[in-house]
Structures are given as C-alpha cells and as structure tokens.
Chimera marker file (.cmm) of the C-alpha trace (Angstrom):
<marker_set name="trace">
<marker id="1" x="0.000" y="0.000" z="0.000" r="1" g="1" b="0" radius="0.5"/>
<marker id="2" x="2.478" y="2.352" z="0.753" r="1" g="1" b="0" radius="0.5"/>
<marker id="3" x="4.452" y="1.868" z="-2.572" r="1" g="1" b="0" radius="0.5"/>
<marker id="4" x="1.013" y="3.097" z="-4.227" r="1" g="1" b="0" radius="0.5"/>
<marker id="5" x="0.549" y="6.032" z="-2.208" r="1" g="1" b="0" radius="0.5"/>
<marker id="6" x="4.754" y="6.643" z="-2.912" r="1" g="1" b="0" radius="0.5"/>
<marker id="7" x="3.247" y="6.640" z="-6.907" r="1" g="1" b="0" radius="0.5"/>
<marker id="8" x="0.382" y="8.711" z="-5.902" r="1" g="1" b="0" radius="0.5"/>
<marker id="9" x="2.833" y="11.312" z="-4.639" r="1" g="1" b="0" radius="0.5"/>
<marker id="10" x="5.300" y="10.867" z="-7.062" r="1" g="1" b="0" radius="0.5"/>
<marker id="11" x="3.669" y="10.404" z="-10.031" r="1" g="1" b="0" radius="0.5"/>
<marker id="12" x="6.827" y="9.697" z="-12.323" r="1" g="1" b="0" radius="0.5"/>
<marker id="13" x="7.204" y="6.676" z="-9.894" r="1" g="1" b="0" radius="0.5"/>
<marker id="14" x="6.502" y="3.030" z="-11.421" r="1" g="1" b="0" radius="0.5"/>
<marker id="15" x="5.406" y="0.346" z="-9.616" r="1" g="1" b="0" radius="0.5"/>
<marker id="16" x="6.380" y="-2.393" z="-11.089" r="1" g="1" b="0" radius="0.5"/>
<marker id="17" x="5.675" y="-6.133" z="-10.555" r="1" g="1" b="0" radius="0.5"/>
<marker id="18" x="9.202" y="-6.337" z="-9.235" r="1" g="1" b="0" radius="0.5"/>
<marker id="19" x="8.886" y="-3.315" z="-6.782" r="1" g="1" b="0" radius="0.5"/>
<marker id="20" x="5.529" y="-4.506" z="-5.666" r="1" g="1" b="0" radius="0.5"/>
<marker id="21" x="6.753" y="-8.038" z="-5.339" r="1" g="1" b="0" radius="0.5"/>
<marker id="22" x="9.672" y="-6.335" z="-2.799" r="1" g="1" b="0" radius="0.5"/>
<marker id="23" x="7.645" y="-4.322" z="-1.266" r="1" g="1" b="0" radius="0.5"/>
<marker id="24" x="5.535" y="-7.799" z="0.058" r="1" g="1" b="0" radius="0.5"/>
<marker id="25" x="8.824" y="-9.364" z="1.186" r="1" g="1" b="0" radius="0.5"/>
<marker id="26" x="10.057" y="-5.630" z="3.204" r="1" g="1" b="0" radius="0.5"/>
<marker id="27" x="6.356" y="-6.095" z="4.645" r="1" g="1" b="0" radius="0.5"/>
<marker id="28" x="7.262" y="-9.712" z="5.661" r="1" g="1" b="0" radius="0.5"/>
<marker id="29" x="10.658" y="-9.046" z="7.045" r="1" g="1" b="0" radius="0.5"/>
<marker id="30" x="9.244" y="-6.403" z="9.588" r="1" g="1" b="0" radius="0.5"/>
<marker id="31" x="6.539" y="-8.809" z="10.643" r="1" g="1" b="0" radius="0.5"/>
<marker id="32" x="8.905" y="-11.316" z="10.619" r="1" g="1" b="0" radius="0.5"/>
<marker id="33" x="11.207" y="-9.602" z="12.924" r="1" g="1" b="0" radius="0.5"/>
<marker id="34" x="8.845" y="-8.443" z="15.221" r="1" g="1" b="0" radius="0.5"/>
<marker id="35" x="7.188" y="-12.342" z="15.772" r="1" g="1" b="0" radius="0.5"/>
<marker id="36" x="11.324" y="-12.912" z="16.479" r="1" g="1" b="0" radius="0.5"/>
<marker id="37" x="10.905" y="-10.061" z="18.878" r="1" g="1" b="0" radius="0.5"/>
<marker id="38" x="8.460" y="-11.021" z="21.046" r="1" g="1" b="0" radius="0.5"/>
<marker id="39" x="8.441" y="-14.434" z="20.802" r="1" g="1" b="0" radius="0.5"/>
<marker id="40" x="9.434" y="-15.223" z="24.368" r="1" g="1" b="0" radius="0.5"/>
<marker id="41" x="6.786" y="-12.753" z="25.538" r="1" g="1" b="0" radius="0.5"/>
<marker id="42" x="3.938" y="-14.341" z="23.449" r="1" g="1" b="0" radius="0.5"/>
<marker id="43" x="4.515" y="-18.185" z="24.987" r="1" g="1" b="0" radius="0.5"/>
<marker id="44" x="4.887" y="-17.097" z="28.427" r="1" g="1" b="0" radius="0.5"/>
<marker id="45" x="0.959" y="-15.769" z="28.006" r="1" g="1" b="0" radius="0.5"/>
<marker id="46" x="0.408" y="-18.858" z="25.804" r="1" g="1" b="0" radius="0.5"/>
<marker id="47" x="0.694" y="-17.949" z="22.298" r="1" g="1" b="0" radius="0.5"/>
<marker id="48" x="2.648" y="-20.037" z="20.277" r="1" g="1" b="0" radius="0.5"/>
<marker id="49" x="2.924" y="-18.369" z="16.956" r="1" g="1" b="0" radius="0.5"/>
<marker id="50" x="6.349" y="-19.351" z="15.640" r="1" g="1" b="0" radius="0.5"/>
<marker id="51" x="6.145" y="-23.120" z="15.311" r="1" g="1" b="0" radius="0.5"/>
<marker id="52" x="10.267" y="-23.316" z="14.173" r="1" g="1" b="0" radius="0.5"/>
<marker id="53" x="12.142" y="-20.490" z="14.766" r="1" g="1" b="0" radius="0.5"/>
<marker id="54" x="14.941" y="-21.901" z="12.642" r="1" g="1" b="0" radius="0.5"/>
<marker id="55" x="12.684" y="-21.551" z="9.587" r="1" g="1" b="0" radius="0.5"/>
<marker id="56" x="11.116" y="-18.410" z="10.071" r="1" g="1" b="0" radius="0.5"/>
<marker id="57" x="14.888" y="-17.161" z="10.508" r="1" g="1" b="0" radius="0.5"/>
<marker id="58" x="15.669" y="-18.670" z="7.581" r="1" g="1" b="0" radius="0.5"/>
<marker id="59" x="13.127" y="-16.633" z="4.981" r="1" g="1" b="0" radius="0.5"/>
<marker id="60" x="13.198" y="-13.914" z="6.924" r="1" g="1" b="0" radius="0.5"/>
<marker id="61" x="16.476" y="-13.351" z="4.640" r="1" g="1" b="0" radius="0.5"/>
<marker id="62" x="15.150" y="-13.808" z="1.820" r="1" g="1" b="0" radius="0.5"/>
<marker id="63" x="12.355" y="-11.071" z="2.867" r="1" g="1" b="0" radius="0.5"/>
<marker id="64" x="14.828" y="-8.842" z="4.031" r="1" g="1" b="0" radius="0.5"/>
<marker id="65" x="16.778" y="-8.727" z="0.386" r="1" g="1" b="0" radius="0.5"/>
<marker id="66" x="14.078" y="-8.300" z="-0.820" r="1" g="1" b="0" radius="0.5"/>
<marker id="67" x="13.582" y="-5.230" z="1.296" r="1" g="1" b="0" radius="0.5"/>
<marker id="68" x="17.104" y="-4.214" z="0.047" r="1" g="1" b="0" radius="0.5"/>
<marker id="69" x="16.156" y="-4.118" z="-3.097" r="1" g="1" b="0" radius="0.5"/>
<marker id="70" x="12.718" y="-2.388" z="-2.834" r="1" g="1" b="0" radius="0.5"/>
<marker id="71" x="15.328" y="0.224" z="-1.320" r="1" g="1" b="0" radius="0.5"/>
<marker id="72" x="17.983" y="0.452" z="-3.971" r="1" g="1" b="0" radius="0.5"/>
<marker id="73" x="14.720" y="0.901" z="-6.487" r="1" g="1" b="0" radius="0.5"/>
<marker id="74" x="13.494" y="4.216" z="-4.833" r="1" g="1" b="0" radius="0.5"/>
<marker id="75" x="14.634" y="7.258" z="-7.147" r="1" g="1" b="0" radius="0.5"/>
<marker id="76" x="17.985" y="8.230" z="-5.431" r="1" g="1" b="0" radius="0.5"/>
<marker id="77" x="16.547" y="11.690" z="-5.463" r="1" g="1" b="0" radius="0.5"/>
<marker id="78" x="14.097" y="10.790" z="-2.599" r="1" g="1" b="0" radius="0.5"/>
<marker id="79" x="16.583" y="11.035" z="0.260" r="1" g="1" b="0" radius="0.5"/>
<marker id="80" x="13.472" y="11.168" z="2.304" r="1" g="1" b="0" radius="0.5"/>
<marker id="81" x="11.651" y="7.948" z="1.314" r="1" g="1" b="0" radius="0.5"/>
<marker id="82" x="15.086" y="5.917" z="1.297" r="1" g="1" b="0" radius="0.5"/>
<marker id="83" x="15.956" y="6.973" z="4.830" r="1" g="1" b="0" radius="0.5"/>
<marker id="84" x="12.427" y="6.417" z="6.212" r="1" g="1" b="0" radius="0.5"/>
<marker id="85" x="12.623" y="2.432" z="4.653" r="1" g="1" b="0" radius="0.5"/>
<marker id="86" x="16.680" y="2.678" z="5.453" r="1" g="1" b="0" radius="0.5"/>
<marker id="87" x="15.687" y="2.850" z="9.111" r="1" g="1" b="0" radius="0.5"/>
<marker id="88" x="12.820" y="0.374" z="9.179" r="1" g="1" b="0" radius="0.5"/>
<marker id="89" x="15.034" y="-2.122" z="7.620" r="1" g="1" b="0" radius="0.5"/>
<marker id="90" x="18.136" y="-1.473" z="9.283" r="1" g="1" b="0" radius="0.5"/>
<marker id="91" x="16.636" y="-1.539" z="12.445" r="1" g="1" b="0" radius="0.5"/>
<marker id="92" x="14.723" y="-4.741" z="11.941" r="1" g="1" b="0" radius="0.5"/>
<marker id="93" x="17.983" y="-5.998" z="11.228" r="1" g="1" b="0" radius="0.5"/>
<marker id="94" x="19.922" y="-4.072" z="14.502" r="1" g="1" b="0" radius="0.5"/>
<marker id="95" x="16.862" y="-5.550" z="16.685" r="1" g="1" b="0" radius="0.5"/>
<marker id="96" x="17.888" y="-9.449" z="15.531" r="1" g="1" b="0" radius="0.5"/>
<marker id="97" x="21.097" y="-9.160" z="17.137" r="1" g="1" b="0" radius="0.5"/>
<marker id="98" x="20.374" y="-6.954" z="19.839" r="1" g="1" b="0" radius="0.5"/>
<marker id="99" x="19.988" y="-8.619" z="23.412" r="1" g="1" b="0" radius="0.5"/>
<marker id="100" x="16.555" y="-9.364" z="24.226" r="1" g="1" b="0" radius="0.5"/>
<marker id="101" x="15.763" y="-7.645" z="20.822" r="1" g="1" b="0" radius="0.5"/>
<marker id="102" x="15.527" y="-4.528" z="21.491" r="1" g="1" b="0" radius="0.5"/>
<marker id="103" x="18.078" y="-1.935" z="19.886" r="1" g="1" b="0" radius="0.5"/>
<marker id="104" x="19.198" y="0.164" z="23.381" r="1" g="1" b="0" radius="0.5"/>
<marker id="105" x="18.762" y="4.352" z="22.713" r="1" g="1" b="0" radius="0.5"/>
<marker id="106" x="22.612" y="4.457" z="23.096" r="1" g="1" b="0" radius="0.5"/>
<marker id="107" x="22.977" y="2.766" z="19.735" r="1" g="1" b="0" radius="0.5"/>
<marker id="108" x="19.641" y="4.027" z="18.124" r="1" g="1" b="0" radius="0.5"/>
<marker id="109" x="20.857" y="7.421" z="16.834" r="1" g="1" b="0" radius="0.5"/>
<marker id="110" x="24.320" y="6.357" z="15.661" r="1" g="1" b="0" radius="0.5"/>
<marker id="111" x="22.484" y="3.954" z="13.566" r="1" g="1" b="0" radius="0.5"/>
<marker id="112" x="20.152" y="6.111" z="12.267" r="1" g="1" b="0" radius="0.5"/>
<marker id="113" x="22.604" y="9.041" z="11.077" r="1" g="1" b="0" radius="0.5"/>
<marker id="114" x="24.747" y="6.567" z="9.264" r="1" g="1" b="0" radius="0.5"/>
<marker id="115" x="21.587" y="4.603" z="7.661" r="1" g="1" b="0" radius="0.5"/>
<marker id="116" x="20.790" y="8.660" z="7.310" r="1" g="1" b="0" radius="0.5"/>
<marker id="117" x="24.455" y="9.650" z="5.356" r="1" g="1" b="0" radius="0.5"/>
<marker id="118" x="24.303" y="6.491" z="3.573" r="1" g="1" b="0" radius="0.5"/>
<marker id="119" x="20.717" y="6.300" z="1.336" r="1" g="1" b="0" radius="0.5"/>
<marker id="120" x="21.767" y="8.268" z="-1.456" r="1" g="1" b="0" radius="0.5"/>
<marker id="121" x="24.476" y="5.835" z="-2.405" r="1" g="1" b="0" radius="0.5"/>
<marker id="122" x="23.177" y="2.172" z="-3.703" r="1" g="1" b="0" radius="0.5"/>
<marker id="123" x="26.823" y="0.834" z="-3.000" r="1" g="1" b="0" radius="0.5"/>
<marker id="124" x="26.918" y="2.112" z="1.037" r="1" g="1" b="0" radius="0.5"/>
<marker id="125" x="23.576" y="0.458" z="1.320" r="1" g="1" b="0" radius="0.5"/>
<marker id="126" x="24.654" y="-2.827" z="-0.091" r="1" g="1" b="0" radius="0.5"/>
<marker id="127" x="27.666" y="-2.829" z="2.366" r="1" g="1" b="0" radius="0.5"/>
<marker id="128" x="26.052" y="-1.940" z="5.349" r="1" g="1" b="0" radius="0.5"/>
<marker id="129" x="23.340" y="-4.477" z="4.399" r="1" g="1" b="0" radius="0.5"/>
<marker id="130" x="25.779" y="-7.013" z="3.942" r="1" g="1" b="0" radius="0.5"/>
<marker id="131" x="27.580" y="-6.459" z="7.487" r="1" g="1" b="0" radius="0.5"/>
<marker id="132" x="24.651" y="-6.087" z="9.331" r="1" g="1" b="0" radius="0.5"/>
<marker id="133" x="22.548" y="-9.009" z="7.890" r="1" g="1" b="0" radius="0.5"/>
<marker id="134" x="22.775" y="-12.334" z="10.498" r="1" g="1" b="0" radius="0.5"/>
<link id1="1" id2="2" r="1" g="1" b="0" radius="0.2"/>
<link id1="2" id2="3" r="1" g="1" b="0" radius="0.2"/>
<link id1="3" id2="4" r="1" g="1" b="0" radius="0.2"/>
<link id1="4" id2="5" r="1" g="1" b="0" radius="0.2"/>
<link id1="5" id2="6" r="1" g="1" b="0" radius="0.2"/>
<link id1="6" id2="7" r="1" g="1" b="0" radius="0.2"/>
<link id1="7" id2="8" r="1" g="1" b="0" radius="0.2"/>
<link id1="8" id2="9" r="1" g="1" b="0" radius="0.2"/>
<link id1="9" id2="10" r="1" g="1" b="0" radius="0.2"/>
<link id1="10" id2="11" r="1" g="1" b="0" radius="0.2"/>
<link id1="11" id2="12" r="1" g="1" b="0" radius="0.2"/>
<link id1="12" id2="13" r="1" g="1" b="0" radius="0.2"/>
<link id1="13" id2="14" r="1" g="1" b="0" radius="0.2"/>
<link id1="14" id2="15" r="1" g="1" b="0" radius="0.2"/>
<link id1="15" id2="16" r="1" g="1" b="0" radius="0.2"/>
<link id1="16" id2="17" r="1" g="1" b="0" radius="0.2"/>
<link id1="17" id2="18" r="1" g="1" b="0" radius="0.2"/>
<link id1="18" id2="19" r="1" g="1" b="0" radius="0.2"/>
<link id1="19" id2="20" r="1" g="1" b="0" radius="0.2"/>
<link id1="20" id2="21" r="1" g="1" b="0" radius="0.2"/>
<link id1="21" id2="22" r="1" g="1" b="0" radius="0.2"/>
<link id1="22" id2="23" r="1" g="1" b="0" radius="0.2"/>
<link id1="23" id2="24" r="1" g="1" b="0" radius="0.2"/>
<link id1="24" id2="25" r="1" g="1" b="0" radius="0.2"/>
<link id1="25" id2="26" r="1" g="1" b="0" radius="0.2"/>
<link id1="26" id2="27" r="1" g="1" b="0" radius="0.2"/>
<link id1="27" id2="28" r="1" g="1" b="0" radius="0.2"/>
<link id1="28" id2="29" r="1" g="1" b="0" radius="0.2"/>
<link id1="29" id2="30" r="1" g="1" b="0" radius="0.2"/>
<link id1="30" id2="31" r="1" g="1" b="0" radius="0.2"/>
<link id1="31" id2="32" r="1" g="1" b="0" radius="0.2"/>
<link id1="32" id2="33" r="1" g="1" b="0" radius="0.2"/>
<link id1="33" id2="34" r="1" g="1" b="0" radius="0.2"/>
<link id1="34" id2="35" r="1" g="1" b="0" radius="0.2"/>
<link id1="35" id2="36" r="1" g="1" b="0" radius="0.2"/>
<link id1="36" id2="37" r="1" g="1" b="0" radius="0.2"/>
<link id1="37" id2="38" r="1" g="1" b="0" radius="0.2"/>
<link id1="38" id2="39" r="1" g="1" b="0" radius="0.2"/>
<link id1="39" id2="40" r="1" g="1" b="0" radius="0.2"/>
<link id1="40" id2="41" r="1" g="1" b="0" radius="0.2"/>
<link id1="41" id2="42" r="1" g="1" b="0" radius="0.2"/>
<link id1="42" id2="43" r="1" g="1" b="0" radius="0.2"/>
<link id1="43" id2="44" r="1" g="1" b="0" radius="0.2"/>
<link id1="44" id2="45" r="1" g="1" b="0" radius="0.2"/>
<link id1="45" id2="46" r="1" g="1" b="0" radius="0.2"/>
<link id1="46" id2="47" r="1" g="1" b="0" radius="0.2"/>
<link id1="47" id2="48" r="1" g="1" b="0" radius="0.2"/>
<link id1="48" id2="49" r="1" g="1" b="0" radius="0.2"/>
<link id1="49" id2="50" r="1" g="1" b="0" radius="0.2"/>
<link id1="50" id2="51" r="1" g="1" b="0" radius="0.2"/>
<link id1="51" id2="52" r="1" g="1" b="0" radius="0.2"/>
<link id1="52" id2="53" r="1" g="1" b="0" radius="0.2"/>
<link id1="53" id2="54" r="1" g="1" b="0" radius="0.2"/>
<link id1="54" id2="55" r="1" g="1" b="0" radius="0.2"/>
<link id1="55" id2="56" r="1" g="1" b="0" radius="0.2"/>
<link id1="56" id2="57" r="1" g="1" b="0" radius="0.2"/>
<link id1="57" id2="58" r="1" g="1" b="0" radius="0.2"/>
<link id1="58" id2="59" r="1" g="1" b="0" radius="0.2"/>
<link id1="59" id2="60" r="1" g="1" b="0" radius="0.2"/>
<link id1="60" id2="61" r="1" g="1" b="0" radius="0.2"/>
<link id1="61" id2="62" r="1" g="1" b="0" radius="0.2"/>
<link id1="62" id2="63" r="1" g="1" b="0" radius="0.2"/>
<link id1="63" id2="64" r="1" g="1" b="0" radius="0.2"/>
<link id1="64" id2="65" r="1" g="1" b="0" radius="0.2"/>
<link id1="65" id2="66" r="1" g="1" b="0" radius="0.2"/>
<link id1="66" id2="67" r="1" g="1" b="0" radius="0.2"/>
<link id1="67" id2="68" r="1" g="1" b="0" radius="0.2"/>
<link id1="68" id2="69" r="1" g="1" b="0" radius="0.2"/>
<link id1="69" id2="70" r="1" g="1" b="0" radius="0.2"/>
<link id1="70" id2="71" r="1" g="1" b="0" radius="0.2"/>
<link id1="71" id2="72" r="1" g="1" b="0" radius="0.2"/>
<link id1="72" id2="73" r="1" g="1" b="0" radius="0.2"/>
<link id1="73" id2="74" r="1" g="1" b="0" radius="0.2"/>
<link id1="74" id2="75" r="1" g="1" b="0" radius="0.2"/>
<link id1="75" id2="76" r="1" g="1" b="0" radius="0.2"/>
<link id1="76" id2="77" r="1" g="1" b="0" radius="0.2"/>
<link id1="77" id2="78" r="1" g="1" b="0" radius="0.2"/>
<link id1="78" id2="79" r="1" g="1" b="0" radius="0.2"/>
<link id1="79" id2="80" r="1" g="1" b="0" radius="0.2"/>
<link id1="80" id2="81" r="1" g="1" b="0" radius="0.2"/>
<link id1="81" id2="82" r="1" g="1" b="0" radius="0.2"/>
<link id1="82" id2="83" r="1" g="1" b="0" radius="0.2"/>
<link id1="83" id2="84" r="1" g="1" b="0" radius="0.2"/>
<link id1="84" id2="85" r="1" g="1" b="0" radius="0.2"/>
<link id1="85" id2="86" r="1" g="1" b="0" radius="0.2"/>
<link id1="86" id2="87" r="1" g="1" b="0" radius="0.2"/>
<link id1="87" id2="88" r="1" g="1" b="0" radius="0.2"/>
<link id1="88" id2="89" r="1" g="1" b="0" radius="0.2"/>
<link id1="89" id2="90" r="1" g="1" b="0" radius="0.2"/>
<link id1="90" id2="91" r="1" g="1" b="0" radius="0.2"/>
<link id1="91" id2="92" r="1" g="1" b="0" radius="0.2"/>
<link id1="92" id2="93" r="1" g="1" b="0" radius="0.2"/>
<link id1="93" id2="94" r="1" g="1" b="0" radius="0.2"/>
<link id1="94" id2="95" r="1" g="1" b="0" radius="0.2"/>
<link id1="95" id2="96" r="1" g="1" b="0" radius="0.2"/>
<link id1="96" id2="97" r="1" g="1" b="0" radius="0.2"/>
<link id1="97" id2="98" r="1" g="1" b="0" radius="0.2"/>
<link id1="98" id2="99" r="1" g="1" b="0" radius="0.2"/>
<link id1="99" id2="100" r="1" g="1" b="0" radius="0.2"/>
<link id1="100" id2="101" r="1" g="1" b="0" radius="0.2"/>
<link id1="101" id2="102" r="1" g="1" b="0" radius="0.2"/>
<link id1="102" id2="103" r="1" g="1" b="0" radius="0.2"/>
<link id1="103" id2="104" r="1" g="1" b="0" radius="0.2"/>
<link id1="104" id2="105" r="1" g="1" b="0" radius="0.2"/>
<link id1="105" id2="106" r="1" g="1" b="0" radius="0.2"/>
<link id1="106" id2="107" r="1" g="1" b="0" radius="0.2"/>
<link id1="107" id2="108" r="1" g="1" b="0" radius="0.2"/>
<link id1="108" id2="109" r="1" g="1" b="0" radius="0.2"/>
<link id1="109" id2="110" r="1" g="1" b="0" radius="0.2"/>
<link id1="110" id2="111" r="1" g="1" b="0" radius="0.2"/>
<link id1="111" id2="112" r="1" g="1" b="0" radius="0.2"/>
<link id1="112" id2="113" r="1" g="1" b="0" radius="0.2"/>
<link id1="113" id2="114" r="1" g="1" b="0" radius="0.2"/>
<link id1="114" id2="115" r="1" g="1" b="0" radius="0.2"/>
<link id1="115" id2="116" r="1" g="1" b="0" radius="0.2"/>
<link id1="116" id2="117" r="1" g="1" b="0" radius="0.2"/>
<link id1="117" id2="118" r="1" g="1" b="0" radius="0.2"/>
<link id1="118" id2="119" r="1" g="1" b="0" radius="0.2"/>
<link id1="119" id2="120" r="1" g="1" b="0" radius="0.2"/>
<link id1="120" id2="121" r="1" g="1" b="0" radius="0.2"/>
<link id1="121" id2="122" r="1" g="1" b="0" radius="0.2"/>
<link id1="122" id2="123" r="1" g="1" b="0" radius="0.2"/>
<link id1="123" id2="124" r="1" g="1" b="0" radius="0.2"/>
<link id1="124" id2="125" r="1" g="1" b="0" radius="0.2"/>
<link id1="125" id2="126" r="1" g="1" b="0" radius="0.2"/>
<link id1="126" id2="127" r="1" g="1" b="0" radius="0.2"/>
<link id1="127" id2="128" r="1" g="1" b="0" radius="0.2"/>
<link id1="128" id2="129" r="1" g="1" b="0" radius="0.2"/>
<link id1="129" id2="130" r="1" g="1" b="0" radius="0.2"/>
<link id1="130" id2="131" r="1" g="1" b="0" radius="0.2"/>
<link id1="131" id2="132" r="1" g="1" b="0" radius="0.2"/>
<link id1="132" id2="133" r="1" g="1" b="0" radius="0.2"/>
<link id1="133" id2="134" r="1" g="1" b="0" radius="0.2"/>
</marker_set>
C-alpha cells in the first residue's frame, strides 16, 4: 500500500511487478522480525505463533533482500523515502542481534545518522546491508 501512495505522490514513480513483489517481502521481514521479537513474551501468556524459529529465521532473509532491493529501487533523489525504509530495515535488522531484541537508545541514533548519510548511495547500502545481515 504504501508503494502506491509513494506513486500517488510521485507520479513519475513506477510500480512495477518487481517493486511490488519487494515491497511484500520488506512487509514480511518487519513482521517477521517483530514475531522474532516477542516471541518469548507471546509463549509465556500462551501464544505459540512461531512453530520453528529456525525456519522463520531462515526466509526472513530472503524477505529482508528483498527489502534491500525495494530500497535500492526508490529514485535516489528521494533522500526522504530511502531513509524512512533505510531505518525500518536497518533496524529490523539491529533488533535481531540486539539482546533481548531490542536496539538500546545508546545505539539508536548512531544507527540512524549513518543509515541517514548512507541512502543516497546504492553501494553504502549494499555494504552496510551485507555487514549487518545475520
């Protein structure tokens, strides 16, 4: 949805099958992560909604390169839109190897200025992606 209203917006913006197709795995990854996130939480009140870890880690990486590339496909222009998805997926990614999952405010807005000084360049983003990718 919010790759239409990005085309809405920008109207010289094309949705492709292939940007709408990332778009669904981006969506996935950040639901993935937070089931990761608050898995412990939801079985000790009962809820048992990841039935193997292990796999769900598993395509969560395929959802989150596909969030990479619905990323490298926004108009390097729009530093705006790229940061706003930079930090969703970098911090989905920051929150899987944090302790207890949860990225401490110490850490938060280093990560955002360099996910912030790094958008406009496809190559930075790759890199960092690679790195911070588990």
């Amino acid at each position: 949805m919010l790759t239409r209203l990005y085309g809405v917006v920008r109207p010289d913006f094309a949705a492709t099958p292939s940007m709408l197709k990332n778009a669904l795995g981006f969506g996935l990854f950040l639901q993935k992560v937070n089931l990761i996130k608050d898995q412990k939480k939801d079985e000790a009140e009962g809820r048992f909604l990841v039935p193997d870890r292990g796999e769900l880690l598993s395509s969560l990486r395929g959802d989150a390169k596909s969030a990479l590339k619905y990323i490298l496909a926004i108009p390097k222009d729009d530093l705006g839109y790229r940061t706003f998805c930079g930090w969703s997926l970098f911090l989905g990614l920051a929150s899987l190897a944090a302790p207890g999952g949860k990225v401490s405010r110490e850490a938060l807005e280093p990560l955002l200025g360099r996910i912030r000084a790094l958008v406009a360049d496809n190559g930075q983003i790759e890199r960092a992606f690679a790195m911070a990718l588990p």
